[in-house]
MDAnalysis code that builds the backbone (N, CA, C; Angstrom):
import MDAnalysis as mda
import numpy as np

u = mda.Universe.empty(483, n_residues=161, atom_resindex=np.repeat(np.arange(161), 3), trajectory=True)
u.add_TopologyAttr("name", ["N", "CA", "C"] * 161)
u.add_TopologyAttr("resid", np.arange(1, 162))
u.add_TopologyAttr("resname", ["UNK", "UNK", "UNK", "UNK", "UNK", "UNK", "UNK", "UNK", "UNK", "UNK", "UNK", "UNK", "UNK", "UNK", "UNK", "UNK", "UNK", "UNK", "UNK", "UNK", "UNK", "UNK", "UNK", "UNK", "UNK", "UNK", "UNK", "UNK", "UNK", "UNK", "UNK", "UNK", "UNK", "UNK", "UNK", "UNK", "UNK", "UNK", "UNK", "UNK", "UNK", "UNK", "UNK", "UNK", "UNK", "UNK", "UNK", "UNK", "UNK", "UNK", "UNK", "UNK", "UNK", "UNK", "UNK", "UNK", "UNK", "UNK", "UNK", "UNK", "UNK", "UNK", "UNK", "UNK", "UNK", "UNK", "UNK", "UNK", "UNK", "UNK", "UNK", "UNK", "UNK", "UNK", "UNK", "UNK", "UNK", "UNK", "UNK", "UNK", "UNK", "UNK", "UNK", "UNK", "UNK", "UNK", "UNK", "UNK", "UNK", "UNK", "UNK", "UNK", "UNK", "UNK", "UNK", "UNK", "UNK", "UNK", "UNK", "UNK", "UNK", "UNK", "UNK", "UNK", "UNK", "UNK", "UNK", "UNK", "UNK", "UNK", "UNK", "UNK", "UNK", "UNK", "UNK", "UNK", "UNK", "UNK", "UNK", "UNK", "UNK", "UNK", "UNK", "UNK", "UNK", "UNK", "UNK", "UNK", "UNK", "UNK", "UNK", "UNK", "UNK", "UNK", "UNK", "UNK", "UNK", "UNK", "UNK", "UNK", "UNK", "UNK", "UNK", "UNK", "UNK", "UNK", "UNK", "UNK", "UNK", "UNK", "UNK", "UNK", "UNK", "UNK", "UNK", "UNK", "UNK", "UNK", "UNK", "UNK", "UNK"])
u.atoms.positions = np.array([
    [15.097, 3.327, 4.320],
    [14.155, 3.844, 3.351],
    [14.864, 4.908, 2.527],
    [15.145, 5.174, 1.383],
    [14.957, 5.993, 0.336],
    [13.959, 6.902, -0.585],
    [14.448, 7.963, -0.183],
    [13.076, 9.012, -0.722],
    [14.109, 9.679, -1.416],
    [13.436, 9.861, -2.721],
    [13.768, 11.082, -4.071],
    [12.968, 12.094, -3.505],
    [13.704, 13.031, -3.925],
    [13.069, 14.140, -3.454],
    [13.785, 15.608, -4.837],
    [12.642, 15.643, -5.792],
    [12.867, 16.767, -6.372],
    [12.152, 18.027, -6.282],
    [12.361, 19.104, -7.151],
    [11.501, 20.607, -6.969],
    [11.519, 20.971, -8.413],
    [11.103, 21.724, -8.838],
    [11.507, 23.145, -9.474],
    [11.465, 22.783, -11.023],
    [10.912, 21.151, -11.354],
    [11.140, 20.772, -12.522],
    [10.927, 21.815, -13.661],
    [9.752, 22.963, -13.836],
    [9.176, 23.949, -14.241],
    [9.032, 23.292, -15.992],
    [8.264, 21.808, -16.062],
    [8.213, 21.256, -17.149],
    [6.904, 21.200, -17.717],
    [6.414, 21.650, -18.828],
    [5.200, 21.411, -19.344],
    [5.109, 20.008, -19.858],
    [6.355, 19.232, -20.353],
    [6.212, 18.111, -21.004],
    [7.436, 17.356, -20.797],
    [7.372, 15.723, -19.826],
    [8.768, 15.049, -19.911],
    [9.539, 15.167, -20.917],
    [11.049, 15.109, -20.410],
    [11.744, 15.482, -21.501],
    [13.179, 14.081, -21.434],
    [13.522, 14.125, -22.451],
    [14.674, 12.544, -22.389],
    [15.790, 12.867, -20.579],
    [16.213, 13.949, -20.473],
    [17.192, 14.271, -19.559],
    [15.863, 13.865, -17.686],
    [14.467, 14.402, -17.744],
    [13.706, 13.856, -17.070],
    [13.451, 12.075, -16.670],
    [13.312, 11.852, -17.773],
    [13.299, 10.281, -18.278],
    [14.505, 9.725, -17.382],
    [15.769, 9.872, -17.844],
    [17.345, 9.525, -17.673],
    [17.109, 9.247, -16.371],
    [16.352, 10.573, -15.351],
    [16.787, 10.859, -13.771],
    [15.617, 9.662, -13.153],
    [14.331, 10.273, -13.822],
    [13.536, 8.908, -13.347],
    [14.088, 7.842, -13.050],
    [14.519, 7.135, -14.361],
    [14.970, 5.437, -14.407],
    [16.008, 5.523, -13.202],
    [17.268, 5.983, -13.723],
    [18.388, 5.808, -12.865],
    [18.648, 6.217, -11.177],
    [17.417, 7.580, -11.086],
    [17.451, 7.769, -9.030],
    [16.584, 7.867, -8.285],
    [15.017, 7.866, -8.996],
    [13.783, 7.765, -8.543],
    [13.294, 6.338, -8.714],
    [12.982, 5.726, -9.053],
    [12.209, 4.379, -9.770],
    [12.833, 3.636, -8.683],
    [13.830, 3.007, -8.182],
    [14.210, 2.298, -6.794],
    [13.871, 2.881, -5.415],
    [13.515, 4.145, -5.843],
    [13.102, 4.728, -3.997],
    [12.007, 4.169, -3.751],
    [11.491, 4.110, -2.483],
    [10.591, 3.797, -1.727],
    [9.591, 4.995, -2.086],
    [9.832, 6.273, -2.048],
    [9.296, 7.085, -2.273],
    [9.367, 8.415, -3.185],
    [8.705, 8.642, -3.619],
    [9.363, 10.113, -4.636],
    [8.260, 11.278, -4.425],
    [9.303, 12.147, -4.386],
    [8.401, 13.704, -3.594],
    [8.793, 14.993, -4.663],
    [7.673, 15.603, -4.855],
    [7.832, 16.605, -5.752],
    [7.328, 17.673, -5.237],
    [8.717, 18.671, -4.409],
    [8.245, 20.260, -4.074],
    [7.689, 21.290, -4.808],
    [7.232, 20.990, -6.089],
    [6.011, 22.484, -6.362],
    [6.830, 22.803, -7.167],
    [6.163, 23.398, -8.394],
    [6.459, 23.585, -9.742],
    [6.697, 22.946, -10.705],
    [6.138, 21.440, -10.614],
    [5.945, 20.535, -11.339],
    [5.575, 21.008, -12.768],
    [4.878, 22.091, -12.690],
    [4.410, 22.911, -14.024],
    [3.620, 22.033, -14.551],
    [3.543, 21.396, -15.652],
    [2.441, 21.018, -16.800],
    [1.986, 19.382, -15.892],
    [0.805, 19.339, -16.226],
    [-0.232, 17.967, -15.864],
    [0.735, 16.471, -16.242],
    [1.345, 16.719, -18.105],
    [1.806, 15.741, -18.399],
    [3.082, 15.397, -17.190],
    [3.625, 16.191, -17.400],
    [4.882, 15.895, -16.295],
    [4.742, 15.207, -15.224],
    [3.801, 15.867, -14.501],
    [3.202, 15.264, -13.015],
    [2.618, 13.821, -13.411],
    [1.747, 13.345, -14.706],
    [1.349, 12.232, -14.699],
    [2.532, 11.104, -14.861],
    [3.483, 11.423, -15.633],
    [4.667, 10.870, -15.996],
    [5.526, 10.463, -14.655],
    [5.367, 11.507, -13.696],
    [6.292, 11.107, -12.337],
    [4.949, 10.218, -11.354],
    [4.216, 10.485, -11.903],
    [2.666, 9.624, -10.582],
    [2.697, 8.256, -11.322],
    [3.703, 7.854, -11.941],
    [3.686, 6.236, -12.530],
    [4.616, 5.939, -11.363],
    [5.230, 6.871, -10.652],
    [5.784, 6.175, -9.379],
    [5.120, 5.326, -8.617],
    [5.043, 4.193, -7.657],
    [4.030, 4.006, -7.408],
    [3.989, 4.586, -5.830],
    [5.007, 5.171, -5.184],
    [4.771, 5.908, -4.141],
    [4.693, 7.818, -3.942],
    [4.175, 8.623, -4.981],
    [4.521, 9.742, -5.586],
    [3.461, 10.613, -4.415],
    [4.406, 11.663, -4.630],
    [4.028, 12.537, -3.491],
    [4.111, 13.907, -4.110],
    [2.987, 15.048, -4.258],
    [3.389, 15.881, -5.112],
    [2.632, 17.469, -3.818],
    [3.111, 18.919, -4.307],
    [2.139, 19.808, -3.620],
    [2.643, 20.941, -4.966],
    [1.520, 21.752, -4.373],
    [1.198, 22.582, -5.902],
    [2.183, 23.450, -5.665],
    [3.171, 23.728, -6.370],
    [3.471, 25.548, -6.546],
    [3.428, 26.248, -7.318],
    [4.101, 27.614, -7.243],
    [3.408, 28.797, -7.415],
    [3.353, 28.985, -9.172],
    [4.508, 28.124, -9.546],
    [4.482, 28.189, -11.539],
    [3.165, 26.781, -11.997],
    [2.987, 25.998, -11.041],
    [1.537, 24.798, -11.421],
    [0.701, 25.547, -11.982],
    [0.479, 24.985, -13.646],
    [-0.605, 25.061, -14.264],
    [-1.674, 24.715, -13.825],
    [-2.774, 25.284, -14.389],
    [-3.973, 24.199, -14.072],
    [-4.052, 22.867, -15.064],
    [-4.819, 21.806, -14.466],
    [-5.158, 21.423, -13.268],
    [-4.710, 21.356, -12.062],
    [-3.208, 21.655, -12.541],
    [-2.166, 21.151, -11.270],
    [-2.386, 22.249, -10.039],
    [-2.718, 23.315, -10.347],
    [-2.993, 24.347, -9.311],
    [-4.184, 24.000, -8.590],
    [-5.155, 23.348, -9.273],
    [-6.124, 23.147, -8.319],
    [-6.604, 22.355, -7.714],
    [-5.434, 20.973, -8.326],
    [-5.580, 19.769, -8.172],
    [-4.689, 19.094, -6.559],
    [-3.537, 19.904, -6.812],
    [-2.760, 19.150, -5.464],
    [-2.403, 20.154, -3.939],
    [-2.403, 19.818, -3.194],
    [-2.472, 20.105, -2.026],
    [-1.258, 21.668, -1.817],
    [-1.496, 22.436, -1.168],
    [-0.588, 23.230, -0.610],
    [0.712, 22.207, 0.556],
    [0.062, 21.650, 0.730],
    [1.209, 21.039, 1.835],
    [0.991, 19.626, 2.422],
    [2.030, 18.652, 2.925],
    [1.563, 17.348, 3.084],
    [2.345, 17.303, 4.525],
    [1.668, 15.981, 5.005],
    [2.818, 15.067, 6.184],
    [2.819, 14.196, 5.709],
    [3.925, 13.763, 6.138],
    [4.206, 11.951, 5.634],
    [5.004, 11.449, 6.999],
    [4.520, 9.837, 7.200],
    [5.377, 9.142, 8.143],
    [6.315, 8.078, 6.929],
    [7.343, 8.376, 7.625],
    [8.172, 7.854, 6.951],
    [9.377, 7.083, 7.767],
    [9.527, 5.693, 8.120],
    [10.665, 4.745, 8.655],
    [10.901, 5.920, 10.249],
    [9.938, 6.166, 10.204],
    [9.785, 6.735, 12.303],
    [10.133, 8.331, 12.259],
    [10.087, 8.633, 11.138],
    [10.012, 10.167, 11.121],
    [8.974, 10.661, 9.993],
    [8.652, 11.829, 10.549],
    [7.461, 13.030, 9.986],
    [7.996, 13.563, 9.045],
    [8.014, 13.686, 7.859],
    [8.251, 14.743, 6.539],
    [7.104, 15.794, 6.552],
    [7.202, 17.181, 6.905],
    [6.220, 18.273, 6.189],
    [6.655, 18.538, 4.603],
    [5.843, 18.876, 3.863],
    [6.618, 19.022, 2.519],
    [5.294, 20.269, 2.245],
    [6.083, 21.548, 1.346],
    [4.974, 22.800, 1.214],
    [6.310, 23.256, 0.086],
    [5.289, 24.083, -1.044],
    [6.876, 24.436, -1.934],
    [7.341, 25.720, -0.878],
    [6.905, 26.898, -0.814],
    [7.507, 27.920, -0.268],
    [7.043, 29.274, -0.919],
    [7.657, 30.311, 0.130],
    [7.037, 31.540, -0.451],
    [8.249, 32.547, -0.102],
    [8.340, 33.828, -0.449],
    [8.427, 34.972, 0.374],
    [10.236, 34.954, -0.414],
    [11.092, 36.178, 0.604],
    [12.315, 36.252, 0.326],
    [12.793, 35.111, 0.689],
    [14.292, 34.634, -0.301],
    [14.796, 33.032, -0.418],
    [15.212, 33.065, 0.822],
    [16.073, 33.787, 1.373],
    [16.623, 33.859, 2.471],
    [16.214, 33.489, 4.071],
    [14.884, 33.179, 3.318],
    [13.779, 32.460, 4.826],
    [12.711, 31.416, 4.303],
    [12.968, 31.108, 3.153],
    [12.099, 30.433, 3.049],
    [11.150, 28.714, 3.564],
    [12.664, 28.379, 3.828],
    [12.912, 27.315, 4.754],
    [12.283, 27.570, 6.095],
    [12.826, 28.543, 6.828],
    [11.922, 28.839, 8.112],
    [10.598, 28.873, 7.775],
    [10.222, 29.975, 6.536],
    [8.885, 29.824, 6.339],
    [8.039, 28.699, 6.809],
    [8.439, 27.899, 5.733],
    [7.720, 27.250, 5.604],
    [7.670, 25.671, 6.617],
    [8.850, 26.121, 7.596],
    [8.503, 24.825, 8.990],
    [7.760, 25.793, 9.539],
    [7.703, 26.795, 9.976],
    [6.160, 27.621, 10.371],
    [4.733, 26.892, 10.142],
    [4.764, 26.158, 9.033],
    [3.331, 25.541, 8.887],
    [3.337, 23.950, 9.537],
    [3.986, 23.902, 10.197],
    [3.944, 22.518, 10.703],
    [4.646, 22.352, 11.753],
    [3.941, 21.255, 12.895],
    [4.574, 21.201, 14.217],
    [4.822, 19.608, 14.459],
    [5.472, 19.472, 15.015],
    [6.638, 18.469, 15.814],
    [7.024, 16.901, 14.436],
    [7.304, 17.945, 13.219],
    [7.906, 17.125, 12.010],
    [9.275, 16.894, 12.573],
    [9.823, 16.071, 11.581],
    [11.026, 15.900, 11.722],
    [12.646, 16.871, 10.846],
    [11.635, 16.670, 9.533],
    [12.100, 17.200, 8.063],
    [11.006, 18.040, 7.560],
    [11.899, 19.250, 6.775],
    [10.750, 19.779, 6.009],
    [11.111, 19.774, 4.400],
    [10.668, 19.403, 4.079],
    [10.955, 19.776, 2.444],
    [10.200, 20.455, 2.036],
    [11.103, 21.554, 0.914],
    [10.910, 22.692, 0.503],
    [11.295, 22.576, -1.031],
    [10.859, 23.815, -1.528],
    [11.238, 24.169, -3.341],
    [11.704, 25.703, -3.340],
    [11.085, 26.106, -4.012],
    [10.993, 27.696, -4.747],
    [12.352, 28.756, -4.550],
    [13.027, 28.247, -3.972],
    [14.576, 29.127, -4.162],
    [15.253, 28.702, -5.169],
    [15.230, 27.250, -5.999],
    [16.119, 26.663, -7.092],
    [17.911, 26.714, -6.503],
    [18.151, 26.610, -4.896],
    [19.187, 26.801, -3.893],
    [19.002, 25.391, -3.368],
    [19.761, 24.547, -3.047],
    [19.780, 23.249, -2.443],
    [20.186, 23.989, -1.153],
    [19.674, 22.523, 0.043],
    [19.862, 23.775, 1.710],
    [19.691, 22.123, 2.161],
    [20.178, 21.886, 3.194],
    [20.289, 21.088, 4.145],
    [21.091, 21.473, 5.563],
    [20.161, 21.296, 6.617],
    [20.789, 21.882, 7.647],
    [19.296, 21.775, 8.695],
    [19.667, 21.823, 9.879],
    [19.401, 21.613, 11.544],
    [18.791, 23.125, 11.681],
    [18.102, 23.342, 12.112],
    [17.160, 24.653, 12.396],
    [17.489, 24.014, 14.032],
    [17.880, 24.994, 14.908],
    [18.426, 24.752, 16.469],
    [17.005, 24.202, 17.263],
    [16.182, 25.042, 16.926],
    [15.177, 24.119, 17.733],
    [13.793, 23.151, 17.132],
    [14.222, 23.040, 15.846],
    [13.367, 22.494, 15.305],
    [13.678, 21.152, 14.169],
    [13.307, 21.210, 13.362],
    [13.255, 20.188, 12.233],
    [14.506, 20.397, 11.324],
    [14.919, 19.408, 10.775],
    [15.774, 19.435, 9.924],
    [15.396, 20.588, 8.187],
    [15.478, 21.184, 7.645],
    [15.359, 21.833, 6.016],
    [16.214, 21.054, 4.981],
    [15.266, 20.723, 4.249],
    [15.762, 20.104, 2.538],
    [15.268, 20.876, 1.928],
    [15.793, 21.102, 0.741],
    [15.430, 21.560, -0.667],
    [16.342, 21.553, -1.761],
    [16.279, 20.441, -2.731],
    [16.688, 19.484, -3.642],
    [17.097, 20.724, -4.782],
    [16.992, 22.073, -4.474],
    [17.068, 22.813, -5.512],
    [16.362, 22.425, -6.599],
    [16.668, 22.879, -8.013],
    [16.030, 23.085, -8.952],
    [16.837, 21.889, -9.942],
    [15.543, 20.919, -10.350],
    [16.191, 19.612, -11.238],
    [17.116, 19.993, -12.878],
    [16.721, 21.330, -13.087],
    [16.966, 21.840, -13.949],
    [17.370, 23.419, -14.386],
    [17.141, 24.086, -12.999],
    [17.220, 25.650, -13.128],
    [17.804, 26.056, -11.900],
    [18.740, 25.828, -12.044],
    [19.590, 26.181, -10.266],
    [20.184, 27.555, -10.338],
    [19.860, 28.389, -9.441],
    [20.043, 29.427, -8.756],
    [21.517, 29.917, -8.340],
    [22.039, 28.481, -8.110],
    [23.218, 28.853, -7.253],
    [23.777, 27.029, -7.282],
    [24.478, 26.954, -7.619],
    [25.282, 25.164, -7.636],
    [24.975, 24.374, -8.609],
    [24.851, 23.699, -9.002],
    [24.385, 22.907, -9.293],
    [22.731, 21.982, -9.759],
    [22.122, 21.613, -10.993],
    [21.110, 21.685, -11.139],
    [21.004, 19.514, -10.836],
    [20.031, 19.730, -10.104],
    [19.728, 18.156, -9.242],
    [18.816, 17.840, -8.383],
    [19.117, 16.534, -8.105],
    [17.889, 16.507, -6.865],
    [18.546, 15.546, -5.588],
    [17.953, 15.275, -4.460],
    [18.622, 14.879, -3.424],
    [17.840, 12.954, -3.110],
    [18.531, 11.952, -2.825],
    [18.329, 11.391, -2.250],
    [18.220, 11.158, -0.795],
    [17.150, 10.998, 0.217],
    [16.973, 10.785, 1.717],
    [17.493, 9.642, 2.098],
    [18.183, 9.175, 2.704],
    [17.902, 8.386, 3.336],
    [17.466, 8.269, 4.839],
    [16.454, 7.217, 5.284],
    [15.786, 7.277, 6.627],
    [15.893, 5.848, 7.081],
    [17.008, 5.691, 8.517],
    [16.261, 4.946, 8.931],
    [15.812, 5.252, 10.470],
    [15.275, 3.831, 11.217],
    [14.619, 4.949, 12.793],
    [15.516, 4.411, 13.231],
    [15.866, 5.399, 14.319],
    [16.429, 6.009, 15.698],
    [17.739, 6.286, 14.457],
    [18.067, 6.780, 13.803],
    [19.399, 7.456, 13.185],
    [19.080, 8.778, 12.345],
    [20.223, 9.359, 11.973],
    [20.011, 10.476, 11.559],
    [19.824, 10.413, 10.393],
    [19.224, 11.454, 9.586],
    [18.776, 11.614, 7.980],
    [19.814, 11.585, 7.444],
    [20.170, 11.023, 6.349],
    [21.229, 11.624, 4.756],
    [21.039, 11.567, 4.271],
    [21.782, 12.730, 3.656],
    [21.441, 12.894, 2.629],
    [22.634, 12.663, 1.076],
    [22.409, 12.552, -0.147],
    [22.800, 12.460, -1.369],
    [22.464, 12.899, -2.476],
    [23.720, 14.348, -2.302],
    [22.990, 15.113, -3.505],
    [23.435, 13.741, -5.116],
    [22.530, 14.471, -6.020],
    [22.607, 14.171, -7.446],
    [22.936, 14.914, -8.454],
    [23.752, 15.386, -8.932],
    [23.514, 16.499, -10.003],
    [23.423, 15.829, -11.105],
    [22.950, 16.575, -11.950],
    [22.414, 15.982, -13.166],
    [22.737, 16.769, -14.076],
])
């Protein structure tokens, strides 16, 4: 299974370089996940032509989008649990944060640092966060491909864009 997994788009309105990433690394996944800050309605409607789209509100979501999508999701996915929540607080924990809201996941996906992070929490769930598709913090501006299958381990594939 293949899951897109972006964040941080912070777009009021698709834009051609949006478009580009759609066609070419989302549109073949199985699934596409959007960590929070989707920003403007149009955007979000433009990525919900996915037909497996997965979205949670964060903290820059306009309205409707603020009041429209969930703080946080689970997903089963090819024999593992995805939590997905954008995030809060200093960057430097935000990842912990936010597996705090969820128990015996596998993966958590995360947003709001615009920092890509992948890595094993010792007693818990794996942390993603695809950084920022367009406003990166620190590396590179992109998003990550998952791959899942069961009984093996996650990979991942960054994208920069």
């Amino acid at each position: 299974m293949i899951i897109a997994v972006i964040s941080d788009t912070h777009l009021a309105y698709p834009n051609a370089t949006l478009e580009r990433i759609f066609e070419s690394y989302c549109l073949d996944a199985d699934m596409l996940l959007h960590c929070g800050d989707c920003v403007g309605e149009e955007t979000w409607a433009y990525l919900n032509s996915h037909p497996r789209f997965f979205a949670v509100q964060g903290n820059c979501d306009l309205p409707p989008l603020r009041g429209a999508l969930p703080p946080q999701l689970e997903l089963e996915c090819a024999g593992f649990t995805l939590g997905m929540a954008h995030g809060w607080g200093p960057r430097s924990l935000v990842g912990e944060t936010v597996a705090q809201l969820f128990s015996g996941v596998h993966i958590v996906c995360y947003g709001h640092t615009h920092i890509r992070d992948w890595r094993k929490l010792s007693q818990g769930p794996w942390l993603l966060n695809p950084g920022s598709l367009f406003l990166p913090r620190s590396g590179a501006a992109g998003m990550v491909r998952l791959y899942l299958q069961p009984k093996t381990l996650p990979e991942v594939e960054w994208i920069n864009v």
